[in-house]
C-alpha positions in Angstrom: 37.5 19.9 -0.4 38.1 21.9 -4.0 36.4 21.7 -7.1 33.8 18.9 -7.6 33.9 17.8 -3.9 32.4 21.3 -2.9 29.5 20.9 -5.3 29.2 17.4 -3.7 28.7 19.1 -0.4 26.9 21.9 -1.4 24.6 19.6 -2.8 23.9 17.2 -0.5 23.2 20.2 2.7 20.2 21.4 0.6 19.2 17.4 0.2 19.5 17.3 4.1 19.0 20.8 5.3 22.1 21.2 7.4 25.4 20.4 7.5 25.4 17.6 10.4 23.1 15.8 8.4 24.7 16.3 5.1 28.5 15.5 6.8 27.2 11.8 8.0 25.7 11.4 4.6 29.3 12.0 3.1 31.2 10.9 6.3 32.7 13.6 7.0 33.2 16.7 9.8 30.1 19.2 9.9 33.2 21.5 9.7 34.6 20.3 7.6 31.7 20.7 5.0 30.7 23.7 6.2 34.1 24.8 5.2 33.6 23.7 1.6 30.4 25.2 1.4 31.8 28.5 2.5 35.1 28.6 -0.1 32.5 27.9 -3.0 29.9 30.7 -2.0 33.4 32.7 -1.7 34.9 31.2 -5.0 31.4 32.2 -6.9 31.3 35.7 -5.5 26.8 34.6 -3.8 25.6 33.7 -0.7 24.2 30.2 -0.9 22.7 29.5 2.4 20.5 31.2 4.7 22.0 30.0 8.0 20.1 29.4 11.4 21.3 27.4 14.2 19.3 24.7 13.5 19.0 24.6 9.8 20.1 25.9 6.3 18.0 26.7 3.4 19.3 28.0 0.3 18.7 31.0 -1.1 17.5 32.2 -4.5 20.7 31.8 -6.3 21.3 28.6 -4.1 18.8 27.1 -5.5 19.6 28.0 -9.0 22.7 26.3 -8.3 21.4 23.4 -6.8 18.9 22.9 -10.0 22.1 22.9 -12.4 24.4 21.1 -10.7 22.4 18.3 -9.6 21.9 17.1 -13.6 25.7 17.4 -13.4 26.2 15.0 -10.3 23.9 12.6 -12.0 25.6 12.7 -14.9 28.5 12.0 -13.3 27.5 9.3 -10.9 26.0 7.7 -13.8 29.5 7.7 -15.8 31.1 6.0 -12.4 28.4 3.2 -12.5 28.9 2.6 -16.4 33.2 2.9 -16.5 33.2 0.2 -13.2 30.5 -2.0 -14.9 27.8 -1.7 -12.2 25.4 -1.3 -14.3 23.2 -4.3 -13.2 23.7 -3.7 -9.6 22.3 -0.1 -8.7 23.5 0.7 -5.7 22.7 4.1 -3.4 19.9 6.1 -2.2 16.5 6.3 -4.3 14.0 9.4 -3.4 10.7 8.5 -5.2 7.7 10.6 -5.1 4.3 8.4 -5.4 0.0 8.7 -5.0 -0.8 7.9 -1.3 -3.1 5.0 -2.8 -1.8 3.5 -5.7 1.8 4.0 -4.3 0.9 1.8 -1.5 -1.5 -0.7 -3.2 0.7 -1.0 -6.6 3.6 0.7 -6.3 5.3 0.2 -3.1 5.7 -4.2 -4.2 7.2 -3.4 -7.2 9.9 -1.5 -5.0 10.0 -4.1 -2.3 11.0 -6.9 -4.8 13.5 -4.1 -6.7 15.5 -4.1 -2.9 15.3 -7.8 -2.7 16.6 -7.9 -6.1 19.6 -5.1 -5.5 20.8 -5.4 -2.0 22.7 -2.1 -2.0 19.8 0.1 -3.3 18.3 2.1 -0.5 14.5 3.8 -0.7 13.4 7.0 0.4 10.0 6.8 -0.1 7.3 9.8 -0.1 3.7 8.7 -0.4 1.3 12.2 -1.1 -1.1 13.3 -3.2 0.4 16.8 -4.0 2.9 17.7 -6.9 6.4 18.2 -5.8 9.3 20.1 -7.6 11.6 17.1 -8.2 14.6 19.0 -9.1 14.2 21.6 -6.5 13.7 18.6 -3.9 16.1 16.4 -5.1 13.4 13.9 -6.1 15.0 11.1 -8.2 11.3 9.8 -10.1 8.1 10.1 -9.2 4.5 9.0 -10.4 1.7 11.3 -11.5 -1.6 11.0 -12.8 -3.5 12.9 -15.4 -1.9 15.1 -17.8 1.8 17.0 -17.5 3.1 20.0 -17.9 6.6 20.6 -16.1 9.1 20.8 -20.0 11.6 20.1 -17.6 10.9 16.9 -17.0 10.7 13.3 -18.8 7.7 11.4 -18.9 7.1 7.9 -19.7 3.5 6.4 -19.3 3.0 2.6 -18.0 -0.3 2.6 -16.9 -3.8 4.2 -17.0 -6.9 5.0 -14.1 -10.2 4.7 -15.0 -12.7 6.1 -12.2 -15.7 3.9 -11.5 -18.9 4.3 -9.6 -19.8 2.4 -6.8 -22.1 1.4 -4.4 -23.0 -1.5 -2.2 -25.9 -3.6 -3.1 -27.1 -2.6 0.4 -27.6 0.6 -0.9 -29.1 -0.2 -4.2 -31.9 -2.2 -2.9 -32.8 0.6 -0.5 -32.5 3.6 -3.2 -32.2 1.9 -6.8 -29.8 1.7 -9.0 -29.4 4.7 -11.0 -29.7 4.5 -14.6 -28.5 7.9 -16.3 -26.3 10.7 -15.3 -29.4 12.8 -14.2 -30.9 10.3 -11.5 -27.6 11.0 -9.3 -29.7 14.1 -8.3 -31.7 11.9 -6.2 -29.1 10.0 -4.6 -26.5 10.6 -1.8 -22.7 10.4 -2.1 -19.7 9.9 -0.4 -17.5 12.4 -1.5 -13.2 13.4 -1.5 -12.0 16.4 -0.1 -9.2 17.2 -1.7 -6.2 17.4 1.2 -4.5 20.2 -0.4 -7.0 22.5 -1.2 -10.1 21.3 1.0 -12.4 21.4 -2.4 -14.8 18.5 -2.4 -14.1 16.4 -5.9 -16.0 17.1 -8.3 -17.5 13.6 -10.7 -16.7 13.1 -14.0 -18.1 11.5 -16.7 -18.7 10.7 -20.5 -22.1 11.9 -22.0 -23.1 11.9 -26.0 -19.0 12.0 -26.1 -18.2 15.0 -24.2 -17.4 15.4 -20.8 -19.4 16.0 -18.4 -18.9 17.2 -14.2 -20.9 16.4 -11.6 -21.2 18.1 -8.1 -23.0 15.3 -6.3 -24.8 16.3 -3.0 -23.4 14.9 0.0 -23.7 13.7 3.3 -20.6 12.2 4.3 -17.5 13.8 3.0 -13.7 12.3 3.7 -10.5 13.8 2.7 -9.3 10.1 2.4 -9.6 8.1 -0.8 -9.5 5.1 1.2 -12.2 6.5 3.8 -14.2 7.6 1.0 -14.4 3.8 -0.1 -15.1 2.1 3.2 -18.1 4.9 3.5 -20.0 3.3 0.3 -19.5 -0.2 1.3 -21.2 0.8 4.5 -23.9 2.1 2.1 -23.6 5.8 2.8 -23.6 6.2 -0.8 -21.9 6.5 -3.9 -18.9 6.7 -4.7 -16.3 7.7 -7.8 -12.4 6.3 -7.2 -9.8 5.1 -9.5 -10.5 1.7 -10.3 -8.0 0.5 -8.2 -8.9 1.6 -5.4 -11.9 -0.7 -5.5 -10.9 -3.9 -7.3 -11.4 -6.1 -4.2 -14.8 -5.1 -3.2 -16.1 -5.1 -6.7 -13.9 -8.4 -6.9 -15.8 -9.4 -4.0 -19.1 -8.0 -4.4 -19.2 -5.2 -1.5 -19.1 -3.1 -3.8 -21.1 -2.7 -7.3 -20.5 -0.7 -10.4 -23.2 1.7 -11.6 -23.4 3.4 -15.1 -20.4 2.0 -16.1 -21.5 3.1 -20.0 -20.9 6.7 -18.7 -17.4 6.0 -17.3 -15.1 9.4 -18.4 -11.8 8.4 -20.6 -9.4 7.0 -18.7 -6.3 9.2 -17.3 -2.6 8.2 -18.4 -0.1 7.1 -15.3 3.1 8.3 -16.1 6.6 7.8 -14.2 8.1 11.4 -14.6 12.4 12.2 -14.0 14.5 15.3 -14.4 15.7 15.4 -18.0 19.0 14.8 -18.6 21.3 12.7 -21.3 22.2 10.1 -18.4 19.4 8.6 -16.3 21.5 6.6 -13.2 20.9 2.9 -12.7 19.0 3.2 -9.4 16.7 5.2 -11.4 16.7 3.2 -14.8 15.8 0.0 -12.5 12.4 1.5 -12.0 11.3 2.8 -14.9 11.7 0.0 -16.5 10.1 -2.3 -13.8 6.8 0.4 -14.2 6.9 0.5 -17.9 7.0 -3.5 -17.7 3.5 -3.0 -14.9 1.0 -2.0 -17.9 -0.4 -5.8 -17.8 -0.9 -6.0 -14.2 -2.0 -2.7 -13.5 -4.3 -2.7 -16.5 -6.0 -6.2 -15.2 -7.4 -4.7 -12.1 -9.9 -2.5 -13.5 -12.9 -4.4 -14.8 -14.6 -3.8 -18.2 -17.6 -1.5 -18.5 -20.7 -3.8 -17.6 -18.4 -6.1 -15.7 
């Protein structure tokens, strides 16, 4: 391997973490590829790799590497695609990073009919709540809530998340219905843990136009948006969650909203990419299927005072 072909390899190890995995990627020998790997750490005068027996992981100036020519690869993969006229057939592996909840309850169709629509796109799919680095992780897209900050990447927004407050009527007959920000003192809640940090989730809202945070006290607390839901239609208490979280029991009245006049500005939902002059056709496929979501996505959070 010489040239381009040893970036190719030296690439596609750090995507896989060793050189087995990488060589069946590429179809080659492990050998083989380890060979390449070892002429271009040579060739640049730096060790790439930090070598185990059952795993590589790059070093500093690996990574470095790896940030640089990964744009480059792109690039050129994306040139390929546009000189043979593919470019309404992406074709290869897609790594997208997306919100456990509204990857699964919004996201992930839009995918599924993508892959019925393009037979030779494959998914690798990584549904968490945390922020990856998608150019240190090889990460083709992903979606993220709320406000950016990463230069490094492009963002394009397609969609917004409102949070509501919820309970079940259950629980409003037995407690009342609250009617301002201050009653909440007197109610109980359902509250998020936050996963990655183990801090319960604070509750926002919109007062006399500022903003306005709420510790709420608890008595059930889940580090599962999902959980945290199924808890208020059981009338533990109330809840805050992105609107879409609770379209169908609001939709079918397990659910109710509750000082919906006090609901905090909505956050953007923005698909985010490595920037780059080329963006490749598996990757151009999506965006524009999200940027074309607004409509939908929009529809499922009901009006204040719905």
């Amino acid at each position: 391997m010489h040239g381009l072909q040893q970036l190719i390899a030296f690439a596609e190890t750090v995507k896989h973490g060793s050189f087995a995995a990488a060589a069946r990627k590429l179809g080659t020998a492990p050998s083989t590829l380890a060979k390449a790997v070892v002429r271009l750490e040579d060739s640049l005068g730096v060790k790439l790799f930090h070598r185990t027996t059952r795993q590589v992981r790059p070093t500093a100036d690996g990574e470095r590497l790896f940030e640089r020519c990964r744009r480059v690869l792109e690039e050129v993969e994306a040139l390929q695609s546009e000189a043979a006229g593919t470019r309404t057939a992406p074709a290869g592996l897609l790594r997208v990073d997306l919100p456990i909840v509204y990857g699964r309850r919004v996201l992930l169709p839009v995918l599924a009919r993508l892959l019925e629509r393009y037979p030779a796109l494959q998914l690798d799919l990584r549904l968490h709540d945390s922020y990856t680095d998608l150019i240190r992780d090889g990460i083709d897209l992903a979606v993220r809530v709320g406000a950016l900050s990463d230069s490094r990447l492009v963002a394009r927004r397609f969609s917004e998340q409102a949070l509501l407050l919820c309970a079940s009527p259950g629980y409003l007959r037995e407690h009342g219905v609250p009617r301002t920000i201050d009653d909440l003192a007197r109610h109980q809640a359902v509250v998020h843990r936050l996963p990655t940090s183990g801090r319960l989730r604070s509750w926002v809202f919109a007062s006399g136009g500022t903003r306005r945070e709420l510790d709420p006290r608890s008595r059930v607390q889940v580090n599962d948006g999902e959980g945290t839901v199924h808890g208020a239609c059981l009338g533990l208490g109330l809840v805050q969650v992105p609107d879409y979280m609770v379209a169908d029991e609001i939709a079918s009245g397990r659910l109710v909203e509750v000082l919906s006049s006090c609901r905090a500005p909505a956050e953007p939902i923005s698909v985010v990419y490595p920037s780059g002059r080329l963006v490749p056709p598996r990757v151009r496929v999506v965006i524009d299927a999200l940027l074309t979501l607004g409509d939908t996505a929009a529809s499922l959070s009901p009006a204040p005072g719905q």
